[in-house]
C-alpha positions as CSV (number, residue, x, y, z in Angstrom):
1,X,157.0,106.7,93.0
2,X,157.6,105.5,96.6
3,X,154.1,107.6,97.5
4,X,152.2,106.2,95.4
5,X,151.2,102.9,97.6
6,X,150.5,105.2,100.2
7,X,148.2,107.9,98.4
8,X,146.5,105.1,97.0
9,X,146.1,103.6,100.6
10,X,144.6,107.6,101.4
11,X,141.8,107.6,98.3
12,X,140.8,103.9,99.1
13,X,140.3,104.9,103.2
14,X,139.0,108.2,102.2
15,X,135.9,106.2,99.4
16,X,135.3,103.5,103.0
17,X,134.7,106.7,105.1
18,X,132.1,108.0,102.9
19,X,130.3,104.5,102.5
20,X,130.8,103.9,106.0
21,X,130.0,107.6,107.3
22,X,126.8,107.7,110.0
23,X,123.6,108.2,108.6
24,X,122.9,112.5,109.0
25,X,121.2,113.8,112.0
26,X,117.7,113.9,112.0
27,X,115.2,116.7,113.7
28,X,111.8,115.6,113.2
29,X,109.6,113.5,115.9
30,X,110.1,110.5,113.8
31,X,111.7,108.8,110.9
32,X,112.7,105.4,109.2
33,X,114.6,104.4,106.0
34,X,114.8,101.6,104.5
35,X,115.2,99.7,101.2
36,X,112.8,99.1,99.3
37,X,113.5,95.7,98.2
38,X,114.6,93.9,101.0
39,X,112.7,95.9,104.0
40,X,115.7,96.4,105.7
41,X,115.4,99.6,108.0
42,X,118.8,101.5,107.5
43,X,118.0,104.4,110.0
44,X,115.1,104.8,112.3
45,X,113.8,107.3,114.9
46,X,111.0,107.1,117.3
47,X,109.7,104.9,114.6
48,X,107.2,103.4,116.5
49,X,105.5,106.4,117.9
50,X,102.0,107.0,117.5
51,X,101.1,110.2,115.7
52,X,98.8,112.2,112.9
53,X,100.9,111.7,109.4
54,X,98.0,113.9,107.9
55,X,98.0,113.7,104.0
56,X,100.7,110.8,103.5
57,X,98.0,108.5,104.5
58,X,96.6,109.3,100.9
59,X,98.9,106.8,99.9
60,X,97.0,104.0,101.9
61,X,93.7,105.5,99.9
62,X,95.7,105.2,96.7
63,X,96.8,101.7,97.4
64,X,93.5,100.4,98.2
65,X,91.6,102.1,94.7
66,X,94.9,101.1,92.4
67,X,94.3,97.3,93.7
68,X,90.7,97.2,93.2
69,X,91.6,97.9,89.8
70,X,88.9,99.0,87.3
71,X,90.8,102.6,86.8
72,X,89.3,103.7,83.3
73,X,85.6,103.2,84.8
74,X,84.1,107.0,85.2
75,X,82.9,107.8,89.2
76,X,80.3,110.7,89.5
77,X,80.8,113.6,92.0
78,X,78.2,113.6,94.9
79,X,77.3,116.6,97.1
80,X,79.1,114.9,100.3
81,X,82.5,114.4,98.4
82,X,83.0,118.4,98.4
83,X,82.5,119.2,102.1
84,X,86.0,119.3,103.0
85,X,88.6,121.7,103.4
86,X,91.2,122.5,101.2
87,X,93.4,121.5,99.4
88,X,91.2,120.5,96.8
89,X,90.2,120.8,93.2
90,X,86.4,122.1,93.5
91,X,85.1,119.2,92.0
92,X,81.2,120.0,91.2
93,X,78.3,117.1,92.2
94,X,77.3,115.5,88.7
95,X,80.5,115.4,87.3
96,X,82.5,112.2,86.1
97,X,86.0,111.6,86.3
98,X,88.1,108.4,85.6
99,X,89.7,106.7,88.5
100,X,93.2,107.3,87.3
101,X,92.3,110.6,86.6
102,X,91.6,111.1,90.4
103,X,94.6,109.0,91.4
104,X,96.7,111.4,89.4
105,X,95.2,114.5,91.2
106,X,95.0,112.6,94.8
107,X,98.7,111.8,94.8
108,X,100.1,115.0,92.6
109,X,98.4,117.6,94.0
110,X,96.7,116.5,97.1
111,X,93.4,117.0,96.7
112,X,91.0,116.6,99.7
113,X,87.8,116.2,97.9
114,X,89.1,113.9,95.5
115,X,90.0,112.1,98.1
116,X,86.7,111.3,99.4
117,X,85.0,110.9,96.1
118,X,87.5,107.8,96.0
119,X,86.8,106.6,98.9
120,X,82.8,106.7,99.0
121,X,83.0,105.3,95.3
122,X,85.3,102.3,96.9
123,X,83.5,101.9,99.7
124,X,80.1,103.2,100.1
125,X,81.6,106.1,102.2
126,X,84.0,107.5,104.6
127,X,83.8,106.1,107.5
128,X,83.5,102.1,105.7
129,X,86.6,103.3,103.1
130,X,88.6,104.2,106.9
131,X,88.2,100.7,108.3
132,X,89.2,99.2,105.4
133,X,92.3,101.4,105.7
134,X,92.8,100.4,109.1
135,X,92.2,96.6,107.6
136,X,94.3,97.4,104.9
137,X,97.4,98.1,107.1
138,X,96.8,94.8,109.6
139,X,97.6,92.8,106.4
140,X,100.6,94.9,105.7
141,X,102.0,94.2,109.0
142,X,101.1,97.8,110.8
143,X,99.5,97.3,113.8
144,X,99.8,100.6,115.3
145,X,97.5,102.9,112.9
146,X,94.0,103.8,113.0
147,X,92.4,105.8,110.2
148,X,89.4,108.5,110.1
149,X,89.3,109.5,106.8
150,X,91.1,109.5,103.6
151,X,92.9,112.3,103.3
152,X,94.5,113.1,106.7
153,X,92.8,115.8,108.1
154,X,92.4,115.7,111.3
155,X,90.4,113.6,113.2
156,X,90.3,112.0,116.9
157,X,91.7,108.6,117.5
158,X,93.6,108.8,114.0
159,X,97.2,108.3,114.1
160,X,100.0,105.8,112.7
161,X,103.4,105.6,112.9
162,X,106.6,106.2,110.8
163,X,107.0,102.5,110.2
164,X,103.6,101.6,109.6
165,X,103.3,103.9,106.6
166,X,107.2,103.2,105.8
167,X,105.3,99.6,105.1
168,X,102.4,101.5,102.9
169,X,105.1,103.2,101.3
170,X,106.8,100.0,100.3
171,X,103.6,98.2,99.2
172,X,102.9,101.5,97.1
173,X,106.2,101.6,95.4
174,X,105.9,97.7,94.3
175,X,102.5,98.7,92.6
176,X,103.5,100.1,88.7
177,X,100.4,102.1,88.5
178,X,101.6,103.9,91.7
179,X,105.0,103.9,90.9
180,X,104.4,106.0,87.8
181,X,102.1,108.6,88.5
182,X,104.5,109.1,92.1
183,X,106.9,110.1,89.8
184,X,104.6,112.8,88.0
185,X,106.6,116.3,88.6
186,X,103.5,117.9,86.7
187,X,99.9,116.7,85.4
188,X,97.5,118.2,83.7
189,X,93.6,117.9,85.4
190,X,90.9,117.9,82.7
191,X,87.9,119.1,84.4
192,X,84.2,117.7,82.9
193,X,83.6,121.0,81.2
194,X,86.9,121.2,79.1
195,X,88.9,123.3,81.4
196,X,92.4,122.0,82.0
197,X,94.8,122.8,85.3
198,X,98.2,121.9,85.3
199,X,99.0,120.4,88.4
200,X,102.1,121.0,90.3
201,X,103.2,117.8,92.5
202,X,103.6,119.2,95.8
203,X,107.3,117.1,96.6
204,X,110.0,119.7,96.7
205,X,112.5,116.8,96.5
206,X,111.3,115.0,93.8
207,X,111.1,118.3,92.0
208,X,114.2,118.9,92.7
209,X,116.6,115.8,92.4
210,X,116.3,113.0,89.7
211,X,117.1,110.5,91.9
212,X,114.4,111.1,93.6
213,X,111.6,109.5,92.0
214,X,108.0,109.4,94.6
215,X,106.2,109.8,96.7
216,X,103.7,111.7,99.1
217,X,103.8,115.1,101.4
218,X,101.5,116.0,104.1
219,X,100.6,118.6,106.5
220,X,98.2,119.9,109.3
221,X,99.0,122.2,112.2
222,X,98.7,118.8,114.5
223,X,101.4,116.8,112.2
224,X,103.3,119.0,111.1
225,X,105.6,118.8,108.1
226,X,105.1,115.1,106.6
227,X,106.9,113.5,103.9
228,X,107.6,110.2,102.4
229,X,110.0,109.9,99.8
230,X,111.1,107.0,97.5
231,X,114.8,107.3,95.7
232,X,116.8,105.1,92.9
233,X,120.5,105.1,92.1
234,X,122.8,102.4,90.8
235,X,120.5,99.3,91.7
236,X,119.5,100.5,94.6
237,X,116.0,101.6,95.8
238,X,115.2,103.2,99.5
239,X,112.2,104.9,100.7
240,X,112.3,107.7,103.7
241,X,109.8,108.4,106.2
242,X,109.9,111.7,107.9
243,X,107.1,112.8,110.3
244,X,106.8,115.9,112.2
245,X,109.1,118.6,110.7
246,X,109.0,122.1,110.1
247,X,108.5,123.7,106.3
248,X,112.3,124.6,106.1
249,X,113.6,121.2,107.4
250,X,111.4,118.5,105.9
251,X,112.7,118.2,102.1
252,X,116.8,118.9,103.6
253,X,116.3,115.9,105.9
254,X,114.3,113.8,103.8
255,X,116.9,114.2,100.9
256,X,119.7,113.6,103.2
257,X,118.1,110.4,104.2
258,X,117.6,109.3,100.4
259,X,121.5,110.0,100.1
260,X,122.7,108.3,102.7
261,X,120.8,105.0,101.6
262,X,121.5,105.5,98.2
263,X,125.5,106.1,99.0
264,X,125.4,109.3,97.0
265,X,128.2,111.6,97.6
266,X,127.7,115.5,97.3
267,X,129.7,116.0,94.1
268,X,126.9,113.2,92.7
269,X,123.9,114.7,94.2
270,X,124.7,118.2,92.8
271,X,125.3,116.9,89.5
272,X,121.7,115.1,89.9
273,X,119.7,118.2,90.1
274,X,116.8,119.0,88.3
275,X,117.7,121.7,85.9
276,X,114.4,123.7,87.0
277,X,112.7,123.2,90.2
């Protein structure tokens, strides 16, 4: 009975370690966490460093067409939307596709072309929807982004930084349109013609965790592996930024990063696994 003061003592130090335990090691160029609620960064590296995030910046395009609103309204195809490389869904000119519909593909699947069709149909075209991006992100605090185009590819004098879209990220998650079709493990694209795709969201984590519930991946040689990722547990809401990884490290590290901001132990994140990935 005399140990019992004393192993209680242990379990109580041994719950503060883990809570108070150093947030995990982080390889790529840059990173930031923070919660989602309060904007209070919780890790950060090279934050601030100018770089290409290459398709995460589809959630500045995303943001931009879910607050113009007007989402059930059809938007036809045109010849210029399809003259990009892939990813994307080989939409044909002529054909007519809801807003959300697109918004579903943009942010599920990543598609390039959709992409653009948003962003002429928002803006007149490419180059106007890009400064309004760049626009978009001056009144969201970022002042160290400058966007080409709406779907990352690369471009010269395009870049941002790990806090600047950490700031998109946060806008994104406060928007419930956003918020739920983030969250989409798998959709299913009806084409004009009848045909339907199911649609594989292309964020290992959130396919992979529960807790884990947004938002948007990216890649290009120039980047590198990109991810932002949004997590939920217990009140508590953070969002990750990780920029320029590799394709083995990018979902360890960002899920690490959710973890530590969410205070999730192992035996908890193992028991939070999707049952198929």
């Amino acid at each position: 009975m005399i140990f019992r003061p004393f192993l209680s003592l242990l379990a109580l130090l041994a719950i503060s370690s883990l809570h108070a335990a150093g947030p995990p090691e982080i390889s790529a160029k840059s990173a930031i966490l923070l919660d989602a609620n309060s904007g209070k960064v919780l890790y950060k590296k090279n934050d601030d460093s100018q770089r290409p995030v290459a398709s995460t910046q589809k959630l500045l395009t995303a943001l931009i067409v879910a607050e113009a609103g007007n989402l059930t309204e059809k938007v036809k195809v045109a010849e210029v939307d399809t003259n990009c490389d892939p990813t994307k869904l080989y939409l044909k000119p002529g054909q007519s596709y809801t807003r959300i519909q697109l918004l579903n593909a943009l942010l599920v699947k990543s598609a390039n072309d959709v992409a653009r069709v948003l962003a002429r149909d928002n803006a007149g075209d490419v180059s106007s929807f890009a400064e309004r991006m760049t626009r978009r992100m001056n009144e969201l605090g970022g002042t160290s982004s400058n966007f080409k185009n709406p779907n990352g590819l690369p471009a010269s004098g395009q870049y941002s930084t790990a806090r600047d879209m950490a700031r998109v990220a946060r806008a994104a998650y406060r928007n419930p349109t956003l918020r739920e079709i983030m969250k989409t493990r798998n959709y299913d694209f009806r084409y004009s013609t009848g045909k339907v795709v199911s649609l594989r969201n292309t964020n290992r984590v959130l396919r992979t965790y529960s807790f884990c519930n947004g938002m948007k991946t990216g890649y290009t040689d120039l980047a590198g592996h990109c991810l932002i990722s949004s997590g939920s547990h217990n009140g508590r809401d953070v969002i990750a930024v990780v920029l320029g990884s590799n394709k083995v490290r990018i979902a360890e590290e960002s899920t690490r990063l959710l973890a530590y901001g969410l205070r999730l132990s192992n035996s908890q994140m193992k028991s939070m696994r999707v049952a198929s990935e």
